[in-house]
N, C-alpha and C positions, 0 to 999 in steps of 0.2 A: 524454602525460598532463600532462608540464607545460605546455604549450600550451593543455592544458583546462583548468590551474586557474585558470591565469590570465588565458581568458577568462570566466570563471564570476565571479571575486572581480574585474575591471572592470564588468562587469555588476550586480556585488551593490552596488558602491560606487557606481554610476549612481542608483542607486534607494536612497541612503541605506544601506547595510547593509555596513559596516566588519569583516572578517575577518584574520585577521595570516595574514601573508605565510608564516608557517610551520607553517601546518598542512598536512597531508600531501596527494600526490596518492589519490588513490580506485585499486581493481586497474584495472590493465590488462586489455584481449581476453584476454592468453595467459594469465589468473589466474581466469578465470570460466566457468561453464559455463550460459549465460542457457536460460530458457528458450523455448519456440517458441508458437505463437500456440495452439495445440487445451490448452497447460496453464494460460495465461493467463484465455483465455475458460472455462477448466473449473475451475479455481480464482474466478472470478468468479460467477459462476453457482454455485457452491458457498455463496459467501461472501451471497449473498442471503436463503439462509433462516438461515445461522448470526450475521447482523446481528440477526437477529429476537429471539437471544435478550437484548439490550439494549436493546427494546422490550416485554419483559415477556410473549412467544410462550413456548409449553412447550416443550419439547423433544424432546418424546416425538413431537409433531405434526412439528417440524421435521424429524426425524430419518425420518420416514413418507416425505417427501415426499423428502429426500435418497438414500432406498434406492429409491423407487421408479423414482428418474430418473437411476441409476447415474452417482450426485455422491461417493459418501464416499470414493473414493479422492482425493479433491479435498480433502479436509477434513483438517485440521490434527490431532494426538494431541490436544494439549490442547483444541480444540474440538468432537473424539470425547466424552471428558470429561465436558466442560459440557454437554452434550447429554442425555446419561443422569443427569443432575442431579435431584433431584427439585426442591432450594431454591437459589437461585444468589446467591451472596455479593454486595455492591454491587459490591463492584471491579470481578468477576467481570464483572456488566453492563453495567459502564462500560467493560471494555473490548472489550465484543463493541460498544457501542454506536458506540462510537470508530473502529470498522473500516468504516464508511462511507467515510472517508475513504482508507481501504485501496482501498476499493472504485472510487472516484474514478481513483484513479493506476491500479487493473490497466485500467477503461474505457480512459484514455488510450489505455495501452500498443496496445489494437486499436483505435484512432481514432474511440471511440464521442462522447467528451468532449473539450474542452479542461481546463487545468490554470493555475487562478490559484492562488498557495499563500498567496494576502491570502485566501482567500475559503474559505467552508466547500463544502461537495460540492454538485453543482448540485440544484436541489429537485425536479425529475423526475428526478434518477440512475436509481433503482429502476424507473422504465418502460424504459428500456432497458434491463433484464437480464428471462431469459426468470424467470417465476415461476408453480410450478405449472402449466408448461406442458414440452412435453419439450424438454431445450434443445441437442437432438444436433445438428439445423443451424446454430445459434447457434456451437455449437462448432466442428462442422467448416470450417465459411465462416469463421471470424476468421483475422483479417490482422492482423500486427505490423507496427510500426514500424519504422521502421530502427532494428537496433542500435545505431550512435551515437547516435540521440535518447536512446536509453535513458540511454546513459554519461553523457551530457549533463547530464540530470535526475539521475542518482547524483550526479554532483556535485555539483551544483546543491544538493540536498537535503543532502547532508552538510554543506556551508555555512554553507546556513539553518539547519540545527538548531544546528551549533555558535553560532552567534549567539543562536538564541532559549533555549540551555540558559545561554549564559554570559548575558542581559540577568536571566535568574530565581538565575541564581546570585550574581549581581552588585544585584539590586535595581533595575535600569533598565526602563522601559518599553520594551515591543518592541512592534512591529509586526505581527510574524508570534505566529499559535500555537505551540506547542511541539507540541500534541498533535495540531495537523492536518499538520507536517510530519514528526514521525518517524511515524506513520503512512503517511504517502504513503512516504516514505522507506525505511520495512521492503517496502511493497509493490514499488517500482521494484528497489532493491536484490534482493529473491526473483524476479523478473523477470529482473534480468542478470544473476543467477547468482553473488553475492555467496558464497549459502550454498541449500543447497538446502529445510532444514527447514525450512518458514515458521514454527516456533517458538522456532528459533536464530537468526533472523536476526540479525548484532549493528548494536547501537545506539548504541557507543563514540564521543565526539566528541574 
């Protein structure tokens, strides 16, 4: 693990992006229990009508289309929730809207997408997830990546956030989002098994 940090933080300092030498390695294999490609792809495909609700979709509809295509065990407590909502708070929306970008990192994880973290979600994302359509072969055909990609990208993203939490805490210009990489970041981290709740996943830098 030390061998990943510090090829992650030569890599971030290649590309301009300065992290102190003491921040911690990210768990180990024998600390995580990742998950496997049919909860990824089923979590993704879940995650496509529950983006909707920060697009201004009801929920009542959402939730139609999630029961009919045996998605909610995919679906998060707190996005059970928002779903049965009748009026949904701004934040609320901003942050279903936000999980696009969640969306992004789990595509990765089954090699639908690439993964720039300068850039926002690709603008066709949403044609490669099934919608309103049944997404059982979707699921069962997805193929993960190699686990070490995974860990790779945990790192990777723990990094970047801590950089882009300390340039907003610090008042410096950054590069990166904040909000497109702990995003991807909760997503890869729920992918290798950081934590299993995708509501607990932690965000601590």
């Amino acid at each position: 693990m030390e061998e990943l940090k510090s090829r992650t933080t030569d890599y971030l300092a290649s590309v301009g992006i300065e992290v102190p030498e003491h921040l911690p390695t990210i768990e180990g294999m024998d600390e995580v229990t990742p998950r496997n490609a049919k909860d990824v792809a089923g979590r993704l495909s879940a995650l496509a009508y529950v983006i909707g609700l920060g697009f201004g979709a009801k929920g009542s509809d959402l939730l139609e289309h999630l029961q009919q295509y045996d998605l909610m065990p995919y679906v998060s407590q707190r996005e059970k929730k928002l779903l049965r909502e009748e009026v949904l708070g701004n934040q609320d929306k901003v942050d279903m809207f936000w999980q696009t970008e969640c969306a992004q990192a789990l595509a990765w994880c089954i090699g639908l997408v690439e993964l720039d973290h300068f850039q926002h979600c690709d603008d066709d994302l949403a044609q490669k997830i099934p919608f309103k359509v049944d997404p059982s072969d979707f699921i069962q055909s997805a193929h993960l990546k190699p686990i070490t990609e995974i860990q790779s990208q945990s790192d990777l993203l723990y990094r970047m956030h801590w950089h882009a939490r300390n340039c907003r805490l610090t008042g410096r210009e950054c590069d990166l989002s904040e909000s497109i990489i702990s995003e991807r970041r909760k997503a890869i981290d729920w992918v290798y098994g950081v934590e299993e709740d995708w509501d607990e996943v932690p965000m601590d830098t």
